[in-house]
Biopython code that builds the backbone (N, CA, C, O; Angstrom):
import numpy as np
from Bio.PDB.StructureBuilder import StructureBuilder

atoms = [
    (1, "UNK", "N", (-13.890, -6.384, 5.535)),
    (1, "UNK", "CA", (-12.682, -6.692, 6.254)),
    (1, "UNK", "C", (-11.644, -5.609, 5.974)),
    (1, "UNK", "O", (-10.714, -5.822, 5.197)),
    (2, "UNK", "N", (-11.770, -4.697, 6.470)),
    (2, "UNK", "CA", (-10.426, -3.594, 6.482)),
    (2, "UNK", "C", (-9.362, -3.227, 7.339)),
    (2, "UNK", "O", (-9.828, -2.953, 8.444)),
    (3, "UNK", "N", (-8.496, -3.140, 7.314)),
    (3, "UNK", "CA", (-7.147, -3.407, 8.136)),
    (3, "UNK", "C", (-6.121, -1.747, 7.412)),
    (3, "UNK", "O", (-5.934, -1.381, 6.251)),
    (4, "UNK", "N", (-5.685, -1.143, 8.743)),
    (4, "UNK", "CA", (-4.665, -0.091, 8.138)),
    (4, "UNK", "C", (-3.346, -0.773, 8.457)),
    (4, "UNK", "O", (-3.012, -1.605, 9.301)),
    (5, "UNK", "N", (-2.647, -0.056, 7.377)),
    (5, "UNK", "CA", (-1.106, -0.199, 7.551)),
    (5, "UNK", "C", (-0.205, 0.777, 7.405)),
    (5, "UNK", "O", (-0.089, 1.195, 6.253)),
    (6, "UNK", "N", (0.595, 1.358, 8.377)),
    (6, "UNK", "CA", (1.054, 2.134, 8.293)),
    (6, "UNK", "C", (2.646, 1.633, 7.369)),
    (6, "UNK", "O", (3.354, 0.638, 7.529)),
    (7, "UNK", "N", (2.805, 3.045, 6.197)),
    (7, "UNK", "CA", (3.682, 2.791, 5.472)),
    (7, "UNK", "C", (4.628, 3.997, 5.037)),
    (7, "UNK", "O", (4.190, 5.143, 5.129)),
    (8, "UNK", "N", (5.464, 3.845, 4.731)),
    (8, "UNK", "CA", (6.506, 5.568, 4.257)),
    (8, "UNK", "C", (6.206, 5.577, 2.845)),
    (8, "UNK", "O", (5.692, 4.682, 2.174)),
    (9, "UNK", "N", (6.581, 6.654, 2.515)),
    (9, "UNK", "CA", (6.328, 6.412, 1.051)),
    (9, "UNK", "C", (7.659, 6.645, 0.433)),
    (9, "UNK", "O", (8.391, 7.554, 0.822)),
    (10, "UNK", "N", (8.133, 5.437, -0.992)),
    (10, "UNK", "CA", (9.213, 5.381, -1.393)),
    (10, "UNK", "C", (9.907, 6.787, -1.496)),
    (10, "UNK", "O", (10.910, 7.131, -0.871)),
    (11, "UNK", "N", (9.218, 7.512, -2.365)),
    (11, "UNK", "CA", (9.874, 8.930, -2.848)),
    (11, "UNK", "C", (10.167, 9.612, -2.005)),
    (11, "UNK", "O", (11.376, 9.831, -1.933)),
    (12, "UNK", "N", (9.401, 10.191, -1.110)),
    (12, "UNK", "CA", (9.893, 11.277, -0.432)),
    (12, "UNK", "C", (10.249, 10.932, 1.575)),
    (12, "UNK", "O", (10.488, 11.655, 2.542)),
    (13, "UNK", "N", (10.124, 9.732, 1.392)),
    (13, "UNK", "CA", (9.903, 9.157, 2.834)),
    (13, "UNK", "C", (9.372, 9.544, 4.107)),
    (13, "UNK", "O", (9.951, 9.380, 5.181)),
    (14, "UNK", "N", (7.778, 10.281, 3.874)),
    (14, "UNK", "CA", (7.139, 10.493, 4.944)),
    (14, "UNK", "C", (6.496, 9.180, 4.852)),
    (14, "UNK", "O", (6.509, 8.335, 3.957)),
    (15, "UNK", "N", (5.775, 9.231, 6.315)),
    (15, "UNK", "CA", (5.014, 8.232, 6.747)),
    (15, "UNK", "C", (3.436, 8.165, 6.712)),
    (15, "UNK", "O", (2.901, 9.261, 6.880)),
    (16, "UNK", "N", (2.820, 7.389, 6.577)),
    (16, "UNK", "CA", (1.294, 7.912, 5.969)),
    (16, "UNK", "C", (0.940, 6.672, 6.106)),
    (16, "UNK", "O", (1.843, 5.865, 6.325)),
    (17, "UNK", "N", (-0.726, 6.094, 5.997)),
    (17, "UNK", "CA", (-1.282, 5.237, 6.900)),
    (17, "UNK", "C", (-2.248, 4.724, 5.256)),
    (17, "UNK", "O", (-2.596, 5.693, 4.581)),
    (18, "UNK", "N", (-2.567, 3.555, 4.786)),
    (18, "UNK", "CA", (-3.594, 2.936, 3.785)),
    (18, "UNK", "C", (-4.259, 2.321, 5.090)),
    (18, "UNK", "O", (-3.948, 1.984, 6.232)),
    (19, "UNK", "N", (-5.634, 2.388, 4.029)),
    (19, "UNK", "CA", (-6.366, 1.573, 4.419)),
    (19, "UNK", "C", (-6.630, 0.347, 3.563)),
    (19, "UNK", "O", (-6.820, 0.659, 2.388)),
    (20, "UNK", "N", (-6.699, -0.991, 3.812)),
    (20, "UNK", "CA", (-6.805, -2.022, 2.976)),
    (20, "UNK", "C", (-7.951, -2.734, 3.110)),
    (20, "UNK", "O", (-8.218, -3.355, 4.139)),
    (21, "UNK", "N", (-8.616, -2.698, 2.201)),
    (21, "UNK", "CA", (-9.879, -4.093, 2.044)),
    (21, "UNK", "C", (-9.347, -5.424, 1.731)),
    (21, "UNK", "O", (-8.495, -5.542, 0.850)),
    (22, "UNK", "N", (-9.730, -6.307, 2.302)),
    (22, "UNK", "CA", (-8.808, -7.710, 2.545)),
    (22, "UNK", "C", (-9.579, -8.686, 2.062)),
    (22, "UNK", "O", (-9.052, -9.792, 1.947)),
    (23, "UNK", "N", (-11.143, -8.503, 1.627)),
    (23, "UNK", "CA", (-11.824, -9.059, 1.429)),
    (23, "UNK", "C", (-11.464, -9.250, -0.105)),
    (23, "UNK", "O", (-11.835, -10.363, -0.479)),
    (24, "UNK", "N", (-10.855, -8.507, -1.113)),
    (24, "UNK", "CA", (-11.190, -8.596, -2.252)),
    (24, "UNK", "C", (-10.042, -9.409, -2.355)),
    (24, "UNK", "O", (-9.611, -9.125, -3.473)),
    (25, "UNK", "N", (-9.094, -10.466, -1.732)),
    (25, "UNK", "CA", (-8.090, -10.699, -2.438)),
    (25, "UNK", "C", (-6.699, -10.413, -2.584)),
    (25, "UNK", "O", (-6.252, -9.537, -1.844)),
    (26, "UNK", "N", (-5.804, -11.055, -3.510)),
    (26, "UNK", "CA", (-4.024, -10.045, -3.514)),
    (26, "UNK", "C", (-5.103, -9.077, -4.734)),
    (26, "UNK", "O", (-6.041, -9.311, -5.495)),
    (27, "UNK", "N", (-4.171, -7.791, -4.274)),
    (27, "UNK", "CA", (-4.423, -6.892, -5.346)),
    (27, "UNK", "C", (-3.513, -5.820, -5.802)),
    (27, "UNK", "O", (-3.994, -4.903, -5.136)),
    (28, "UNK", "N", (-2.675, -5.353, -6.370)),
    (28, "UNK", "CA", (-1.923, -4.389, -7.129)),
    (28, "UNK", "C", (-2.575, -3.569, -7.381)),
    (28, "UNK", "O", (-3.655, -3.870, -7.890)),
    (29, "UNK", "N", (-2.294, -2.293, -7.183)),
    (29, "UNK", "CA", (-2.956, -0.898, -7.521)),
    (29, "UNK", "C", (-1.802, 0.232, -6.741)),
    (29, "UNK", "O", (-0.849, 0.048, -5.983)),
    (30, "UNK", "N", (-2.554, 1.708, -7.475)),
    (30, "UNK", "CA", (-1.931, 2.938, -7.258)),
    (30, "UNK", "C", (-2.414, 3.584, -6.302)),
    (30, "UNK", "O", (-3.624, 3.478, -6.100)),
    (31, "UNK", "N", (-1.732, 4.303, -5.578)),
    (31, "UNK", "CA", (-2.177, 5.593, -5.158)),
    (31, "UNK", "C", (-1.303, 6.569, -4.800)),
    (31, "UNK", "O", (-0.253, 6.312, -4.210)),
    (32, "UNK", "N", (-1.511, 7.246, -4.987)),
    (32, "UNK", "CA", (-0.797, 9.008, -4.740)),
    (32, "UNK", "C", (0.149, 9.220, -3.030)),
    (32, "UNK", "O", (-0.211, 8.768, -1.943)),
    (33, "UNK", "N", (1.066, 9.829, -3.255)),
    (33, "UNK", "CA", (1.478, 10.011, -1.658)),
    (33, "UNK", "C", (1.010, 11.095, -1.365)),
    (33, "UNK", "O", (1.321, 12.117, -1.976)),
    (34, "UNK", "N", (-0.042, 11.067, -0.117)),
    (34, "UNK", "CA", (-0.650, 12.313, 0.389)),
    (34, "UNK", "C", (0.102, 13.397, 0.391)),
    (34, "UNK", "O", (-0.379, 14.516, 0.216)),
    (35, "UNK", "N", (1.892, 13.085, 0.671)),
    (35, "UNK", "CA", (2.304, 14.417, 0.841)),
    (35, "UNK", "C", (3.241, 14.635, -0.491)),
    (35, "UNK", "O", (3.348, 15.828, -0.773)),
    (36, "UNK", "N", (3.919, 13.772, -1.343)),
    (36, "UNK", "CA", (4.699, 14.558, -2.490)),
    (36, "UNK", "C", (3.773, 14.215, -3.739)),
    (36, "UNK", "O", (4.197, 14.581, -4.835)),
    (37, "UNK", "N", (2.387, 13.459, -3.678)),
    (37, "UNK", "CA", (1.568, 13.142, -4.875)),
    (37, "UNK", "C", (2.509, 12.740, -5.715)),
    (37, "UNK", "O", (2.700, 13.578, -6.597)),
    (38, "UNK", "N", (3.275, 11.656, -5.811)),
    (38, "UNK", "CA", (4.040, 10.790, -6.636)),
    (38, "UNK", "C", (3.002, 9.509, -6.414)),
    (38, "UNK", "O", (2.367, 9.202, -5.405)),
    (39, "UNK", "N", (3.067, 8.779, -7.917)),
    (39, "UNK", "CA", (2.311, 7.366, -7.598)),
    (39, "UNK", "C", (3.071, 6.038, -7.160)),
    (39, "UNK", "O", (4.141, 5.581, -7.562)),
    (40, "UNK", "N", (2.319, 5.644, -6.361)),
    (40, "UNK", "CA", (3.023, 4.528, -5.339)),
    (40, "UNK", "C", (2.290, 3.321, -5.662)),
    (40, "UNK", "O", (1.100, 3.480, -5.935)),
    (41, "UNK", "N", (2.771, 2.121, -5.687)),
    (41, "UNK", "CA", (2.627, 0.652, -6.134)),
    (41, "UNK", "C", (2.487, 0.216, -5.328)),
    (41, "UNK", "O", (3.474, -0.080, -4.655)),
    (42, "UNK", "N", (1.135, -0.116, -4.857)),
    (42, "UNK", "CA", (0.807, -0.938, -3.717)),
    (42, "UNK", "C", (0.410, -2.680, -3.849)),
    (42, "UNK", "O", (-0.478, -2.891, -4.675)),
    (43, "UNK", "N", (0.861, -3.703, -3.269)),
    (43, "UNK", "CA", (0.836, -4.753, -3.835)),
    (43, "UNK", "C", (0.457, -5.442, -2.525)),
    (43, "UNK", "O", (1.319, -5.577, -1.656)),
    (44, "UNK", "N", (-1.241, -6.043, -2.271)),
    (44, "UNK", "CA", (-1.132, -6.526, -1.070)),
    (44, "UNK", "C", (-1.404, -7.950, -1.434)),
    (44, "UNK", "O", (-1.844, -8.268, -2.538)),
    (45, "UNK", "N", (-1.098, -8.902, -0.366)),
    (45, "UNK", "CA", (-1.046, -10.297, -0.820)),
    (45, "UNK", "C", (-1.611, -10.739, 0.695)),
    (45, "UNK", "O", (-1.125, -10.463, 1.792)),
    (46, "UNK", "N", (-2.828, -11.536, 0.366)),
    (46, "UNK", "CA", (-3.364, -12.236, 1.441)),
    (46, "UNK", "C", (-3.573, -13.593, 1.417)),
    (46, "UNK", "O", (-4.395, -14.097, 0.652)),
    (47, "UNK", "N", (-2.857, -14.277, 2.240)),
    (47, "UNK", "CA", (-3.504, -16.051, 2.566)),
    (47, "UNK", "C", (-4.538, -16.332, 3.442)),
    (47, "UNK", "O", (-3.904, -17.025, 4.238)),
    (48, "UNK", "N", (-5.356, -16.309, 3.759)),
    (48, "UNK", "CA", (-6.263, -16.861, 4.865)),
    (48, "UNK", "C", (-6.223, -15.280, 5.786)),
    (48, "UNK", "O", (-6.414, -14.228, 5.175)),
    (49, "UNK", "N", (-5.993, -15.291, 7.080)),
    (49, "UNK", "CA", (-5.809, -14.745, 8.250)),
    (49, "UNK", "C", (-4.283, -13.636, 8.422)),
    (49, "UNK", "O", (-3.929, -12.799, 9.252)),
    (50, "UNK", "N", (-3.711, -14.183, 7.177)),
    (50, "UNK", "CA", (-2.402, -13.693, 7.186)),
    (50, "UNK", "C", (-2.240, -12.598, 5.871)),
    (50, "UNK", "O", (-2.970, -12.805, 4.901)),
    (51, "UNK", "N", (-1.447, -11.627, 5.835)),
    (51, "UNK", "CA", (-1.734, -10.801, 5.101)),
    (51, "UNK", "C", (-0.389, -9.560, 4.512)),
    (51, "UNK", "O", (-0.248, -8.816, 5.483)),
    (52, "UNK", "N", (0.481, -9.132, 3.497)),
    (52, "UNK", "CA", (1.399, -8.706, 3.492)),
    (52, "UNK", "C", (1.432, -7.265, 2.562)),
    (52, "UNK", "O", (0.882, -7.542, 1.496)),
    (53, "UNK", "N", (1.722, -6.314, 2.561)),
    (53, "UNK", "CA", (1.958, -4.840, 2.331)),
    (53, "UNK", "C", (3.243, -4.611, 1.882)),
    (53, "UNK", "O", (4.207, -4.589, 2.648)),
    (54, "UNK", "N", (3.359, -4.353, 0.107)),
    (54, "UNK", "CA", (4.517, -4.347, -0.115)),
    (54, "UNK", "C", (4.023, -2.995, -0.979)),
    (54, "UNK", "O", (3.058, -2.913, -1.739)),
    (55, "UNK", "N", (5.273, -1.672, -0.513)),
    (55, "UNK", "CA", (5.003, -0.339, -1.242)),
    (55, "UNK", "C", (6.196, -0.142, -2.006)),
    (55, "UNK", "O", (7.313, -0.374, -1.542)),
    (56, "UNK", "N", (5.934, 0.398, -3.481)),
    (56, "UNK", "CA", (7.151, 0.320, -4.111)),
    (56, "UNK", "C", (7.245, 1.903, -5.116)),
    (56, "UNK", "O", (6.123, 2.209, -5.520)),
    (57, "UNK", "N", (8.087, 2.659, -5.450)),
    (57, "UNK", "CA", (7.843, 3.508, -6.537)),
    (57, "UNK", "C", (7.404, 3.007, -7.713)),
    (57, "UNK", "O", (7.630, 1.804, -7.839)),
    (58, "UNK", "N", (6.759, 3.619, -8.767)),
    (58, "UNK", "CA", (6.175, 3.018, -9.688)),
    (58, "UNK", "C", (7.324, 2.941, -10.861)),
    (58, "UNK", "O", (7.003, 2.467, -11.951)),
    (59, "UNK", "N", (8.643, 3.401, -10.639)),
    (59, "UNK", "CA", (9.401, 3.160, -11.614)),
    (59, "UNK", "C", (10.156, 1.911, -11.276)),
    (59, "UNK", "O", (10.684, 1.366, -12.245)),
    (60, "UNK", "N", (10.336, 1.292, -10.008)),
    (60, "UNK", "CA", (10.961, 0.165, -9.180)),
    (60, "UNK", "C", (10.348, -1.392, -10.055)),
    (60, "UNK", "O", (10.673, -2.503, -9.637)),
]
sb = StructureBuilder()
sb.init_structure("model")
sb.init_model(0)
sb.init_chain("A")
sb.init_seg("    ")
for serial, (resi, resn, name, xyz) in enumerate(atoms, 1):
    if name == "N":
        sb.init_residue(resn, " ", resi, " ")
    sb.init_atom(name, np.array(xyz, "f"), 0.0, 1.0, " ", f" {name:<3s}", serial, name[0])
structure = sb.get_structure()
């Protein structure tokens, strides 16, 4: 079950696209901003059919 979401990234505020696996659950994790490679706090939270994308700096 994978779903993109397009998102900016806190630090430098370009725009850039995750891809999310939805199958595993809410899940918290990192990843890099393609364009200033600062690490970004990704926190996705899923109920059923419904599903939410929250991006944060990792010092936030």
């Amino acid at each position: 079950m994978l779903e993109t979401q397009a998102y900016t990234c806190p630090y430098c505020g370009e725009p850039a696209e995750a891809v999310l696996d939805l199958s595993g659950g809410d899940q918290s994790y990192y990843e890099d901003c393609p364009v200033c490679c600062r690490p970004i706090l990704f926190q996705l939270s899923t109920d059923g059919d419904q599903w939410s994308l929250d991006v944060r700096r990792e010092d936030d």
